[in-house]
N, C-alpha and C positions, 0 to 999 in steps of 0.2 A: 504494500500500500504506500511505503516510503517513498519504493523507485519508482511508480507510477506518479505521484505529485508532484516529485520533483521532473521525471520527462516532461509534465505537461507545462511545469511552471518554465523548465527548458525549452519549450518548442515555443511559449508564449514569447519568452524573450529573444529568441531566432527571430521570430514573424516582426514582431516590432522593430528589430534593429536593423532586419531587412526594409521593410518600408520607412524605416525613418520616422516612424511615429511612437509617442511614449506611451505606453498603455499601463495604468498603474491596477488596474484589473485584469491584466494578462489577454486583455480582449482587445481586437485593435478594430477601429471603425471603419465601416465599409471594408474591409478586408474578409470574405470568407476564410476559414479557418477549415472545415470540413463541409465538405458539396457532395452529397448524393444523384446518382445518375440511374436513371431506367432508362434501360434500352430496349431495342425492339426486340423480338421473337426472329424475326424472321434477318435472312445471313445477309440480303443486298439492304437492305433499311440498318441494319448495323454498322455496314461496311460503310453506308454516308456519315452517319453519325461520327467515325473516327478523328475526321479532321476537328470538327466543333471539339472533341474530347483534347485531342492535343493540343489546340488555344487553348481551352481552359488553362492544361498543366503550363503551359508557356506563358499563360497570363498571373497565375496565382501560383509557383512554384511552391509554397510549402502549407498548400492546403492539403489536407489531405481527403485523396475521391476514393467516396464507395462506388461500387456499380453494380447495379441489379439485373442482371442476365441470365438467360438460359445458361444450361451445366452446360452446352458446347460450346459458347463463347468466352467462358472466364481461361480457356489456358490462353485463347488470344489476346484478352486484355492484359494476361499478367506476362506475355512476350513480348507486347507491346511496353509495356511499363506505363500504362494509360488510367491505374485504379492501384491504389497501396492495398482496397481490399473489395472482396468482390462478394454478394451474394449471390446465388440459386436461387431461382422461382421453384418455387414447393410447386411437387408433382402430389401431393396427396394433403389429404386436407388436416392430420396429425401434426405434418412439419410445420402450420401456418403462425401456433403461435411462436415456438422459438425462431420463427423469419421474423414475424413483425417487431418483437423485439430486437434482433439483431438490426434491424433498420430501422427503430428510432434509440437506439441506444449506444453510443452517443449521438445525442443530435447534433445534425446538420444545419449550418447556419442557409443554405440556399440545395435544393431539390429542382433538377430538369427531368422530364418527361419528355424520351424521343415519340413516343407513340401518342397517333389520337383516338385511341379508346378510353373506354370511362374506367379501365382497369388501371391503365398507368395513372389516371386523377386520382384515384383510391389510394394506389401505393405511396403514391404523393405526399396525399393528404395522410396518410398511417406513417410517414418520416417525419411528421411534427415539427417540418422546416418551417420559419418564418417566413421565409421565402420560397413558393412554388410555381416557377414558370415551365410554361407546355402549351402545346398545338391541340384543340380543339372548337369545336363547334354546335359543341351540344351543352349538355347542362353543367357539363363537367368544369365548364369555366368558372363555378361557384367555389372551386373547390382551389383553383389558381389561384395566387396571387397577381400574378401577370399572364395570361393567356392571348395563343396567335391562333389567327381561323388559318383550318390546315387544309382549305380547297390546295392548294398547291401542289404538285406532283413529289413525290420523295426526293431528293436528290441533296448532295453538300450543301447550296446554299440556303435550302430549307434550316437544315439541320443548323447550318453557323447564326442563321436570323434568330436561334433563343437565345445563343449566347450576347448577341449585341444588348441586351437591356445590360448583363454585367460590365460591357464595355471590354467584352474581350475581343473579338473582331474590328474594331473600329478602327484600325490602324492597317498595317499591310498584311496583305496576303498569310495566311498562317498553308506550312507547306503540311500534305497530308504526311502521316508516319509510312515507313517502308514497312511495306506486307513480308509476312515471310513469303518464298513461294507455293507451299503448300496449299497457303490460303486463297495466295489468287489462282492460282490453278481450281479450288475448289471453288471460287467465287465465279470465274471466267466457267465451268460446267452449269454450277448452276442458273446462272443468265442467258446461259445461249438455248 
């Protein structure tokens, strides 16, 4: 319990002295600190999502991202270096509460939602982020804090337009991360 208060009170004073801000509560403003990510189900709606994921890290380097993915996509996020930790969508309805607890404990100061179903709003809203932006169109915008209508087709700039409320995109181009090849070999199958 010792080494844990002291990493946190350590990583507080990392974040601050990186941003140059003095946070006498170890909280530094407007800086997220931990950012929760739900991703899609499906492998080419993931595969857009990446670059938005790597501004993030390029934008907030010492937040640290959960990501909530299906069990085939967490070896990728964690050869990417794209999430310090990753959950599994419960396939049975046993595992639902030690998931929900794992995603809102510790809470996340800001939650994205690549998907516009009213399940990613759910998961959302069960991360007890203060902050929940995501792409929808139905009632699920209740449950946003900042919500975009997701008529749009899937694709990268979809995906980078949630991040612009944090002001991670507003500057240059963020380049996407290098796939292994396996993946794009398996991505390049599955699209054609």
């Amino acid at each position: 319990l010792v080494m844990e208060e002291y990493e946190r009170s350590a990583r507080a004073g990392e974040i601050a002295a990186y941003y140059g801000r003095t946070a006498a509560t170890g909280a530094v403003a407007h800086t997220p600190q931990r950012i929760t990510i739900i991703m899609p189900d499906n492998l080419r709606e993931a595969l857009f999502t990446l670059p938005a994921i790597a501004g993030l890290r390029a934008h907030f380097p010492l937040a640290q991202v959960q990501a909530v993915a299906g069990r085939g996509q967490q070896p990728l996020l964690r050869q990417l270096d794209l999430a310090e930790h990753t959950l599994a969508k419960p396939s049975q309805l046993a595992e639902w509460p030690a998931f929900l607890r794992s995603l809102c404990i510790p809470r996340a100061e800001v939650c994205l939602a690549f998907l516009t179903d009213l399940s990613a709003a759910l998961l959302a809203g069960c991360s007890l982020a203060p902050q929940r932006l995501g792409f929808t169109d139905s009632a699920a915008d209740l449950i946003f804090t900042d919500h975009h209508q997701s008529r749009a087709p899937v694709s990268p700039a979809r995906a980078l337009s949630l991040t612009h409320v944090l002001g991670v995109s507003s500057g240059a181009p963020v380049r996407p991360p290098v796939l292994p090849a396996d993946v794009v070999e398996a991505a390049n199958v599955t699209l054609s």
